[in-house]
N, C-alpha and C positions, 0 to 999 in steps of 0.2 A: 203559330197561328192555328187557329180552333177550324173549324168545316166551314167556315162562313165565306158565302160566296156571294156575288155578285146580283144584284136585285133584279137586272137586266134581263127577262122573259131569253130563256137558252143560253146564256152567255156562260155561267157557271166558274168564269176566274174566280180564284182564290181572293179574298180582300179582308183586310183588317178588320171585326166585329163591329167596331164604330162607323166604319164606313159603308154608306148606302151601298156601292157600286163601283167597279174599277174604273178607271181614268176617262178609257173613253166611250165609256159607255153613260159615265157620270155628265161627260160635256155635249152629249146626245141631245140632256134634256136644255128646254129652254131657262135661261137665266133663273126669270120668277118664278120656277117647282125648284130649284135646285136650293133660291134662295129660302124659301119654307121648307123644307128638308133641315138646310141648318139653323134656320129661326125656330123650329120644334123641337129639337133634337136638343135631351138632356145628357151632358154628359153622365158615361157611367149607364144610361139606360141599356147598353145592350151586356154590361154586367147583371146588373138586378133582372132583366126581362120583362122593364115594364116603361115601355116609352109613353108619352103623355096620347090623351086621345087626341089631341092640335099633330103630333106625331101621326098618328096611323091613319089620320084624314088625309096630310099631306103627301104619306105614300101611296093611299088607296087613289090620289089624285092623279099621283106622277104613272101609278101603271094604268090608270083609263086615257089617261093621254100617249101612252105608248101603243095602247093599244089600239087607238084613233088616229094613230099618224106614223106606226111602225107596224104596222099587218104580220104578221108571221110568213115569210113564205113557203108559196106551197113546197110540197112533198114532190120532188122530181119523181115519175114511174108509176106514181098513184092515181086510178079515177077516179074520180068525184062522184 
């Protein structure tokens, strides 16, 4: 397997180049982003390096909603 890892904001496992994100970070998201993920998703696109733009709207989607419903947390020891 190639450097490709996992699309999950820190998670960083290892995952198959065709796949968005490991297991359970994949079942994180809700149904309907997971279902446009593979309703976009051309096979072979992360051979060539060119998934469809219906593709990279749907992930631009899945990490604004991660981003709106999984926060990062803080940094333990750090002020703000």
């Amino acid at each position: 397997m190639s450097g490709h890892t996992c699309h999950w904001p820190g998670c960083g496992k290892a995952v198959p180049p065709k796949l968005w994100g490991c297991k359970a970070c994949w079942f994180k998201l809700p149904k309907h982003l997971r279902d446009r993920i593979w309703s976009t998703y051309v096979p072979g696109q992360e051979v060539t390096k060119t998934p469809s733009r219906e593709y990279l709207e749907a992930a631009r989607d899945v990490q604004a909603w991660i981003a709106a419903n999984h926060p990062p947390a803080p940094v333990q020891g750090r002020l703000l």
